[in-house]
C-alpha positions as a LaTeX table, in Angstrom:
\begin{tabular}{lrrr}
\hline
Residue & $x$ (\AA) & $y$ (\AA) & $z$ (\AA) \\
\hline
Unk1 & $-12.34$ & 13.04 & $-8.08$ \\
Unk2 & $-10.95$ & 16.53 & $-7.56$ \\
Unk3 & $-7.27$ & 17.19 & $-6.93$ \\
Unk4 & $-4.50$ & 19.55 & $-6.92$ \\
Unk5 & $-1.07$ & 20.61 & $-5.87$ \\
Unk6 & $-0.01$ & 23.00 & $-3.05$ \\
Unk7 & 4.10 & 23.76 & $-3.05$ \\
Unk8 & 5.98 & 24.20 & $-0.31$ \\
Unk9 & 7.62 & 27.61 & $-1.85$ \\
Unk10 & 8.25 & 28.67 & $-5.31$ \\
Unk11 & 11.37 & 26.14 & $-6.20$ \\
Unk12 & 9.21 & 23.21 & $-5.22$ \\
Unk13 & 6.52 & 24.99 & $-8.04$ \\
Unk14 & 9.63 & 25.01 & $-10.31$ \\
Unk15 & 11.25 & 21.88 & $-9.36$ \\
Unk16 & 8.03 & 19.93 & $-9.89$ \\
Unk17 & 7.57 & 21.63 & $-13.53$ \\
Unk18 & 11.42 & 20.57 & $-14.38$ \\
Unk19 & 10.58 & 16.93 & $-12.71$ \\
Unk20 & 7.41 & 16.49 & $-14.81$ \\
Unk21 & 8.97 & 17.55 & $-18.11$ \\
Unk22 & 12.32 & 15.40 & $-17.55$ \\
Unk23 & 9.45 & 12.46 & $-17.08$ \\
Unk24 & 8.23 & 12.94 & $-20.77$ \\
Unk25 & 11.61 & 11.47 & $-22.06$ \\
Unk26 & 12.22 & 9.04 & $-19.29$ \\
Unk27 & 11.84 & 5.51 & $-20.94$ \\
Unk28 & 12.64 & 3.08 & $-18.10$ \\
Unk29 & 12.24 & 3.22 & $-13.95$ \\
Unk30 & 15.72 & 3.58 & $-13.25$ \\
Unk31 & 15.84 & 7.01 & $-15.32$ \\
Unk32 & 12.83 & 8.14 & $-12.96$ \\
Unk33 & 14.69 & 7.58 & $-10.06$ \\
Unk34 & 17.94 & 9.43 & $-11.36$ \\
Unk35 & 16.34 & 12.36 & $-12.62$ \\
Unk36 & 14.49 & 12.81 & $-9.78$ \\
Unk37 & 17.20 & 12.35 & $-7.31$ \\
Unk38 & 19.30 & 14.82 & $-9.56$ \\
Unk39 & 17.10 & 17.42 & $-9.84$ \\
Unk40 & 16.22 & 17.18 & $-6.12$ \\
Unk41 & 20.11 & 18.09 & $-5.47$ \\
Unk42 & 19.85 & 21.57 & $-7.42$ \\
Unk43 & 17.64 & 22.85 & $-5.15$ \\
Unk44 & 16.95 & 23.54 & $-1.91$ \\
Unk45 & 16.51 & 20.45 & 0.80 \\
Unk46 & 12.72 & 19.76 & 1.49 \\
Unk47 & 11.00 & 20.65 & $-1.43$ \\
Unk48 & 7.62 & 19.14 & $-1.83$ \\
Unk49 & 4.02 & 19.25 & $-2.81$ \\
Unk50 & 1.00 & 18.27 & $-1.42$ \\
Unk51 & $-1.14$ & 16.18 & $-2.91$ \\
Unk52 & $-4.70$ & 17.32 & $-2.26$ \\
Unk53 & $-7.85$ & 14.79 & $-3.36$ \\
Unk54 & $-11.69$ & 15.16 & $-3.02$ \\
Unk55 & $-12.22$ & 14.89 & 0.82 \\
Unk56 & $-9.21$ & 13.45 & 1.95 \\
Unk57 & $-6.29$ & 14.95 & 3.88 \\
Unk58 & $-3.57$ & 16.11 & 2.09 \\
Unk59 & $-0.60$ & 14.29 & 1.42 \\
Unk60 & 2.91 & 15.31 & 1.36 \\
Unk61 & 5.62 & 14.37 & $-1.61$ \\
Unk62 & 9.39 & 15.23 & $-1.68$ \\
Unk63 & 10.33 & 15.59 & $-5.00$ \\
Unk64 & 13.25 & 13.98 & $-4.90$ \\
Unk65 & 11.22 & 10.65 & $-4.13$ \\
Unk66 & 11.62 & 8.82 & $-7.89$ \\
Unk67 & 8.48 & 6.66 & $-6.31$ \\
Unk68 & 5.76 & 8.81 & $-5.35$ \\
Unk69 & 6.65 & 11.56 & $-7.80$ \\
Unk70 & 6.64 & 9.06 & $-10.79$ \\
Unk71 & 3.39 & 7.38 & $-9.44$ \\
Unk72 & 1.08 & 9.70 & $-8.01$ \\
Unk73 & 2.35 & 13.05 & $-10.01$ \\
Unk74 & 2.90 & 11.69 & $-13.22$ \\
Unk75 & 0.97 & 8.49 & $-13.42$ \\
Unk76 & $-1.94$ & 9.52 & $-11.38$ \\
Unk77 & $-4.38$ & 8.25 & $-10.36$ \\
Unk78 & $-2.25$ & 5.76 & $-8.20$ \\
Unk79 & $-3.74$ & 2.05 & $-7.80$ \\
Unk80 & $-7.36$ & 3.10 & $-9.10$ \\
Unk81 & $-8.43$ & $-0.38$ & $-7.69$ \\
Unk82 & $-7.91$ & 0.12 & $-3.97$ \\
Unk83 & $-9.32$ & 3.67 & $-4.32$ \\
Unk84 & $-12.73$ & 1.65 & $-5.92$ \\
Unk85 & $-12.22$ & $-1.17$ & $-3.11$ \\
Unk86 & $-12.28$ & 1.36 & $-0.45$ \\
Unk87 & $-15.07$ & 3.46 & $-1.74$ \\
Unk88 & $-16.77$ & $-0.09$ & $-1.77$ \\
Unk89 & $-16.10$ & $-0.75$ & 1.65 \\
Unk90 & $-16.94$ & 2.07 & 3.30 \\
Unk91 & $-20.08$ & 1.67 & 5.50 \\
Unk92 & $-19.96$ & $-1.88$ & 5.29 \\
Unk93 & $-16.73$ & $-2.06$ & 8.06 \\
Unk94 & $-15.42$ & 0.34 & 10.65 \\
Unk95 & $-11.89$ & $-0.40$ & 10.03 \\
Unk96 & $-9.21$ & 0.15 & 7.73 \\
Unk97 & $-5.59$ & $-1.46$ & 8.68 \\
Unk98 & $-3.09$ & 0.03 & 6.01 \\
Unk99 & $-0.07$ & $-2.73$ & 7.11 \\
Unk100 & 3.28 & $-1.57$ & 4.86 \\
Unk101 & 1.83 & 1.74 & 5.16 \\
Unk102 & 5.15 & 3.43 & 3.67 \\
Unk103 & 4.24 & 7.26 & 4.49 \\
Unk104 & 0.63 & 6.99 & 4.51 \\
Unk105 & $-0.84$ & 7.02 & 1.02 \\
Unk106 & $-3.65$ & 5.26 & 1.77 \\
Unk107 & $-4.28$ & 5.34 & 5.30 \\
Unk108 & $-4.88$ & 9.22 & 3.99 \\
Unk109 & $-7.34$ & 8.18 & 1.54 \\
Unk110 & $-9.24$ & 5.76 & 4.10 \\
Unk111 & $-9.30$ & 8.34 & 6.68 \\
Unk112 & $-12.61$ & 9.95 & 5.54 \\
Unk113 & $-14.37$ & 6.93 & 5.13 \\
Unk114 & $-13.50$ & 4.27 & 7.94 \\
Unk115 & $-14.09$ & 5.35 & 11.45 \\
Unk116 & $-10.74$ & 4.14 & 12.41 \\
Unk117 & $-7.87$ & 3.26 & 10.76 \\
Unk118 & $-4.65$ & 1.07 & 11.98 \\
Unk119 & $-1.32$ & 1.87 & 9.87 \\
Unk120 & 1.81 & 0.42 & 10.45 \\
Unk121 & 5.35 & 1.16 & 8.81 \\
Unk122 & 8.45 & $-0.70$ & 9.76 \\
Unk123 & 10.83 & 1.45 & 8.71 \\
Unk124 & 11.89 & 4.49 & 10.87 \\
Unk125 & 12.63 & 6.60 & 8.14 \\
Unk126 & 9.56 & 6.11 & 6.45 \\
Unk127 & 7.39 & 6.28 & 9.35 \\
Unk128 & 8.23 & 9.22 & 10.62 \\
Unk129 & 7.08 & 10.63 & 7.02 \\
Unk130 & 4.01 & 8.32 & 7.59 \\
Unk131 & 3.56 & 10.28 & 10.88 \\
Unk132 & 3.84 & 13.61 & 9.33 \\
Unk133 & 1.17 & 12.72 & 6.88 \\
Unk134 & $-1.52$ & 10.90 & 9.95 \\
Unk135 & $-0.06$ & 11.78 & 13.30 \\
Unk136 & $-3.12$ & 14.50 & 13.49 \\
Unk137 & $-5.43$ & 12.43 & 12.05 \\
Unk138 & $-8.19$ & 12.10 & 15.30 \\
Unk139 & $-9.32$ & 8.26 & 14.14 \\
Unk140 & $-5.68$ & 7.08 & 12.81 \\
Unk141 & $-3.34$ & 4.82 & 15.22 \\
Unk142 & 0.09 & 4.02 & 13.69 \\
Unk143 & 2.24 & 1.66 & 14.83 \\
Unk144 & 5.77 & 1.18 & 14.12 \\
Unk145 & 6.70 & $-2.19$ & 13.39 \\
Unk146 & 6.51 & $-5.02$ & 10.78 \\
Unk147 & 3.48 & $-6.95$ & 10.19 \\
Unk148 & 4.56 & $-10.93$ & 10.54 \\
Unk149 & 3.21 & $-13.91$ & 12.03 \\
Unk150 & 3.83 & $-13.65$ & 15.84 \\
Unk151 & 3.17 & $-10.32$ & 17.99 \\
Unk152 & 7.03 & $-9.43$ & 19.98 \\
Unk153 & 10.00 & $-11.00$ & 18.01 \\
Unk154 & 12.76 & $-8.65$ & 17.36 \\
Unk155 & 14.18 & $-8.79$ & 13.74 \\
Unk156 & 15.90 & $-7.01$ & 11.51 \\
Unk157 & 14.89 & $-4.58$ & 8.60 \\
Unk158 & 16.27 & $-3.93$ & 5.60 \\
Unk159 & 16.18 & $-0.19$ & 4.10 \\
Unk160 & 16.57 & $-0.70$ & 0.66 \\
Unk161 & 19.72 & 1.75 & $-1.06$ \\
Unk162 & 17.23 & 4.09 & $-3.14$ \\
Unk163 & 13.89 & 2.81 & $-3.20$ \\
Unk164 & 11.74 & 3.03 & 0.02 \\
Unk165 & 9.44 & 0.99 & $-1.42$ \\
Unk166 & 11.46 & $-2.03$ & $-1.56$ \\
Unk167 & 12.40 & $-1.98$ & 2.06 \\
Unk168 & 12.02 & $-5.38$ & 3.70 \\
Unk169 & 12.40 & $-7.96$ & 6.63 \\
Unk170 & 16.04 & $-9.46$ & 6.09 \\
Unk171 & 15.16 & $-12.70$ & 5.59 \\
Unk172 & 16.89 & $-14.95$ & 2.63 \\
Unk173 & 17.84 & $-11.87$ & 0.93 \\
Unk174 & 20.92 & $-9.72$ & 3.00 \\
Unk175 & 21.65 & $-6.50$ & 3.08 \\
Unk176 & 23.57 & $-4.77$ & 0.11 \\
Unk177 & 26.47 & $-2.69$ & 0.97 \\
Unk178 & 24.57 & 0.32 & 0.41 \\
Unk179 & 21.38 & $-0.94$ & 2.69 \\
Unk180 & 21.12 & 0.27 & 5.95 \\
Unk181 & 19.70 & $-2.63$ & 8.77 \\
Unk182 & 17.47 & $-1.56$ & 11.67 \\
Unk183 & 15.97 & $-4.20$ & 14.37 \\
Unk184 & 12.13 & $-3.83$ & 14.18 \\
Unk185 & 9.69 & $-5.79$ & 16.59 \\
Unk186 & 6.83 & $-7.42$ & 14.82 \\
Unk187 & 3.14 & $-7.46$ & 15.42 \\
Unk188 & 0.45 & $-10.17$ & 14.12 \\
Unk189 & $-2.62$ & $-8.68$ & 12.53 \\
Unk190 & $-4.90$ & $-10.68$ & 15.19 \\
Unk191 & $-3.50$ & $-8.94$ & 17.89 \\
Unk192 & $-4.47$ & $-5.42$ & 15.97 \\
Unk193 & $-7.62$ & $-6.18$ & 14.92 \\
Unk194 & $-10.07$ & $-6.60$ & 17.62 \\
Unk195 & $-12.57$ & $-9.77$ & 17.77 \\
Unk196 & $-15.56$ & $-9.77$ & 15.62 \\
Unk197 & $-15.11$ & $-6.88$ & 13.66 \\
Unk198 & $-14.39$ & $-7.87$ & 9.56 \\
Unk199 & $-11.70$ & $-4.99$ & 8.44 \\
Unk200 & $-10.46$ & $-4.11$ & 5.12 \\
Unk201 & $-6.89$ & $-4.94$ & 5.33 \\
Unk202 & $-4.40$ & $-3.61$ & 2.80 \\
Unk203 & $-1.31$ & $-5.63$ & 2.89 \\
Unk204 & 1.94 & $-4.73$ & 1.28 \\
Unk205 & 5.45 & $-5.72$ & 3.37 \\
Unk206 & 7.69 & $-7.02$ & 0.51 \\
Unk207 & 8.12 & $-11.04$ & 1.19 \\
Unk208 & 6.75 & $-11.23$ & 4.20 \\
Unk209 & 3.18 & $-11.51$ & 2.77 \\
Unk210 & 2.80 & $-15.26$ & 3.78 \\
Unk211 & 4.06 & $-14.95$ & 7.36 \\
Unk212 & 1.61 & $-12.03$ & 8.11 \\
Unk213 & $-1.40$ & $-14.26$ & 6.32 \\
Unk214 & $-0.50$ & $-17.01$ & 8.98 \\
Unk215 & $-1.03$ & $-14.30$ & 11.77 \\
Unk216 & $-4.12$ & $-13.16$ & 10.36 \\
Unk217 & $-6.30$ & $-16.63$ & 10.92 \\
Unk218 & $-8.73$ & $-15.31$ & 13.30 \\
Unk219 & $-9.24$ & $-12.01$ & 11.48 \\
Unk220 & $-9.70$ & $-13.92$ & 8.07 \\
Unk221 & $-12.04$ & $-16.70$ & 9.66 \\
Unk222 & $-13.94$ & $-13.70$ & 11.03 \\
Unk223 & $-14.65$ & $-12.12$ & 7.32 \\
Unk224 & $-11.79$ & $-9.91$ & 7.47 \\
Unk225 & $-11.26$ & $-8.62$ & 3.53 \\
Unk226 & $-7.29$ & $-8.83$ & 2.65 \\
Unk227 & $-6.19$ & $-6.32$ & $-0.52$ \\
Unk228 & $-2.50$ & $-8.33$ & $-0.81$ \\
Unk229 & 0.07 & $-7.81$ & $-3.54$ \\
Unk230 & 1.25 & $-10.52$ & $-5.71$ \\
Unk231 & 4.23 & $-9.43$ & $-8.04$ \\
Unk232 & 4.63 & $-10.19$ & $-11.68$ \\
Unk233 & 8.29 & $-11.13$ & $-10.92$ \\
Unk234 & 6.74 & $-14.64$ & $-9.49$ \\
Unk235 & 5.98 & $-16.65$ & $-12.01$ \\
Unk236 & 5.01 & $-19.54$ & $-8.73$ \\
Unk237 & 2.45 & $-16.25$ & $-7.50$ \\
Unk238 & 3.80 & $-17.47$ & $-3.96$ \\
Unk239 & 1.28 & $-15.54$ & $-2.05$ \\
Unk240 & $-1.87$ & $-16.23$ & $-4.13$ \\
Unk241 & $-1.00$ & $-20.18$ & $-3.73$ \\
Unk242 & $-0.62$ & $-19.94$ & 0.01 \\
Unk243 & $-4.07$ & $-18.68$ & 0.32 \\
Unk244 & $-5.97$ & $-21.07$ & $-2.42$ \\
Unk245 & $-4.74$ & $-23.72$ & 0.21 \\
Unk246 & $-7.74$ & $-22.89$ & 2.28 \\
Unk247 & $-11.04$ & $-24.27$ & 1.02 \\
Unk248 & $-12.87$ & $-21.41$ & 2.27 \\
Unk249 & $-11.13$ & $-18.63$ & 0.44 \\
Unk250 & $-11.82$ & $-16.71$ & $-2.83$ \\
Unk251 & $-9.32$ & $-14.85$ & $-4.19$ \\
Unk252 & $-10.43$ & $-12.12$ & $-6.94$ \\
Unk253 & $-8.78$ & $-9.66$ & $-9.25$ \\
Unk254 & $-9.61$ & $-6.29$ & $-8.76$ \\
Unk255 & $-8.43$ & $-4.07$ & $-11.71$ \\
Unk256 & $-12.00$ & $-3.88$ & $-13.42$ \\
Unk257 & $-14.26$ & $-5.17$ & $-10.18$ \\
Unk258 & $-14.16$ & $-8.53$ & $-8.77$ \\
Unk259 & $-13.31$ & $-10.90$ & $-11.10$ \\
Unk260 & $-13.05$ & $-14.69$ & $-9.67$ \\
Unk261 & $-9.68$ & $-15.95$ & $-9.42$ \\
Unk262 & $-10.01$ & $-20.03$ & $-9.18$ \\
Unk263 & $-6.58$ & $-21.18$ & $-9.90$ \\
Unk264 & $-2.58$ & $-19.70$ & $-9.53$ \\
Unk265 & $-3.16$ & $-20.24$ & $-13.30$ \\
Unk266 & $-5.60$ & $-17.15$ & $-13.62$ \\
Unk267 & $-3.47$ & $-15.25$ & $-11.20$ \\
Unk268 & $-0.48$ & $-16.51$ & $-13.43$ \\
Unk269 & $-2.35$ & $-15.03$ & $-16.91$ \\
Unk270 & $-2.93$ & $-11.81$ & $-15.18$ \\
Unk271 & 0.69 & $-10.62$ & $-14.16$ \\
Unk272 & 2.06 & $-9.55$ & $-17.51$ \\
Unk273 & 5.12 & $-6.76$ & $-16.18$ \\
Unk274 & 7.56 & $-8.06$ & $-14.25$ \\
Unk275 & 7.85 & $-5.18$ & $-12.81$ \\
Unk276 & 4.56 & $-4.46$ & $-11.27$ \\
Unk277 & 2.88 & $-5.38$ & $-8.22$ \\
Unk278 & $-0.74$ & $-6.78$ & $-9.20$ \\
Unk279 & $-2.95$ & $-6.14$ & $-6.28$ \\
Unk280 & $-5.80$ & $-8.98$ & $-5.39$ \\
Unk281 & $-8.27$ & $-9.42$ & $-2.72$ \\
Unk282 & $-8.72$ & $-12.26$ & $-0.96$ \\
Unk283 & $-11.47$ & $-13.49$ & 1.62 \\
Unk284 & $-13.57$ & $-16.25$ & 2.88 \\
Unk285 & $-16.53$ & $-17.46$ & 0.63 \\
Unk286 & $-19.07$ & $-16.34$ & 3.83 \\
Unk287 & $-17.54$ & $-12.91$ & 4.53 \\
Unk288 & $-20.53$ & $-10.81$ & 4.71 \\
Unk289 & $-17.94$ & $-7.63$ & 4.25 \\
Unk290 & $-16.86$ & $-9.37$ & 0.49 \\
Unk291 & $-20.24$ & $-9.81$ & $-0.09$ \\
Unk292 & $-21.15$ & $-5.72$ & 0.90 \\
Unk293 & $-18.14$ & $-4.86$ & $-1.67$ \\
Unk294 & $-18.91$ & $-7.45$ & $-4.39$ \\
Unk295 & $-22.69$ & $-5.62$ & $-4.45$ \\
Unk296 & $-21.36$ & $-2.58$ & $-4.76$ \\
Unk297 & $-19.29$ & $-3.06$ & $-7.23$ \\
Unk298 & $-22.24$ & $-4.72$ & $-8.84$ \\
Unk299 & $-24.74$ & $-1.82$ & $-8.26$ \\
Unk300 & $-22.24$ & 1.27 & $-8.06$ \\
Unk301 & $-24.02$ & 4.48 & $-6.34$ \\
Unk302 & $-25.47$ & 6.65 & $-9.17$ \\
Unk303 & $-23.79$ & 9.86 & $-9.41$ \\
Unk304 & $-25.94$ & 13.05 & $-9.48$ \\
\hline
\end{tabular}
């Protein structure tokens, strides 16, 4: 795939040269974060670049975001196995629902290839920088709000001190001193994604994985394909247990195609960095939308 960098002005060209050498000698995540936030306060406010790949709109990066600079600048490509899953998708569903959309990452990517495409971000921050990526985007529809079990309860979000990424529904876990709180009303994925159509579904909303799943029964039972997260930092793989409690569903790693996941024990043997979120995909055993993907991923299109 073809990509490269446009700069908002000549210090975001330099800035982003500094950044990326700083990176070389960076040994842990927290160092990302500080020399990016560092460097980002030597120059001028708003620097970014934007991220330009093969068809797809471009997407904008501040550089002094320690997330997106560190994972799709440095360590591109980012998440190789939802680009493939996409890809894999496309023509087989009309819809793409990008639910933790953060600022719009992949509801960018899916644009091109899904003739529409549902993104919501709970964070006001955050989406408005999702909205400056998609607002223009003719076959996008954002939402702002968190993805949970029941469409219309008010509660309260959690914008993490320094890492976007991490922001969250309050839940067990309070605020930190340095978090900021926002109420947020929530919306169940059945109530986004119409009736009879089976849509990719990229889920990532930090802990509130299982509460979404339960407001996603009609959309699963209807051969709706989730992409869901399940961190290394649980060892119980929370998530991936809810779902094995249904009969019907297969869950499958995704890293090097669709592997078969039978047991939290597989899952378990997979997650290796604590640190990392391992993305699976989960469906039911008749979803004629797993079984397009699975087939392509079996017989990939010949190139040339």
């Amino acid at each position: 795939m073809t990509r490269h960098l446009t700069f908002s002005g000549p210090a975001a060209r330099l800035q982003y040269h500094l950044l990326m050498a700083l990176f070389r000698v960076a040994v842990t995540r927290g160092l990302y974060g500080r020399f990016a936030r560092g460097l980002g306060r030597l120059f001028p406010s708003g620097t970014a670049v934007w991220l330009h790949e093969g068809g797809a709109p471009p997407y904008r990066i501040a550089l002094d975001d320690g997330y997106w600079t560190r994972f799709a600048l440095w360590r591109a490509p980012y998440e190789p196995e939802v680009a493939a899953l996409l890809r894999a998708a496309a023509g087989a569903t009309p819809l793409f629902c990008d639910l933790g959309a953060n600022k719009g990452y992949w509801t960018t990517r899916a644009a091109p290839l899904f003739g529409q495409v549902i993104a919501v971000e709970a964070s006001g921050a955050t989406f408005a920088e999702l909205h400056g990526n998609a607002g223009t985007l003719a076959n996008v529809t954002l939402h702002r709000a968190a993805i949970h079990a029941r469409t219309g309860a008010a509660l309260t979000f959690v914008n993490t001190h320094l890492s976007h990424a991490s922001a969250r529904l309050a839940g067990d876990a309070p605020a930190r001193a340095q978090d900021s709180t926002e109420t947020v009303t929530t919306l169940a994925i059945d109530d986004l994604v119409p009736a009879g159509t089976p849509a990719l579904i990229k889920l990532d909303v930090e802990g509130a994985e299982i509460a979404a799943i339960r407001g996603a029964a009609r959309a699963l039972a209807e051969g709706a394909v989730l992409i869901y997260e399940d961190h290394g930092n649980d060892p119980s793989s929370t998530v991936s247990a809810h779902l094995l409690e249904t009969p019907e569903m297969r869950l499958y790693s995704c890293e090097t195609g669709l592997a078969p996941m039978p047991d939290v024990a597989a899952i378990r043997a997979l997650k290796r960095d604590p640190w990392k979120g391992y993305n699976f995909v989960a469906a039911r055993a008749d979803s004629p939308l797993l079984a397009a993907i699975a087939a392509r991923f079996a017989n990939p299109p010949r190139s040339g």
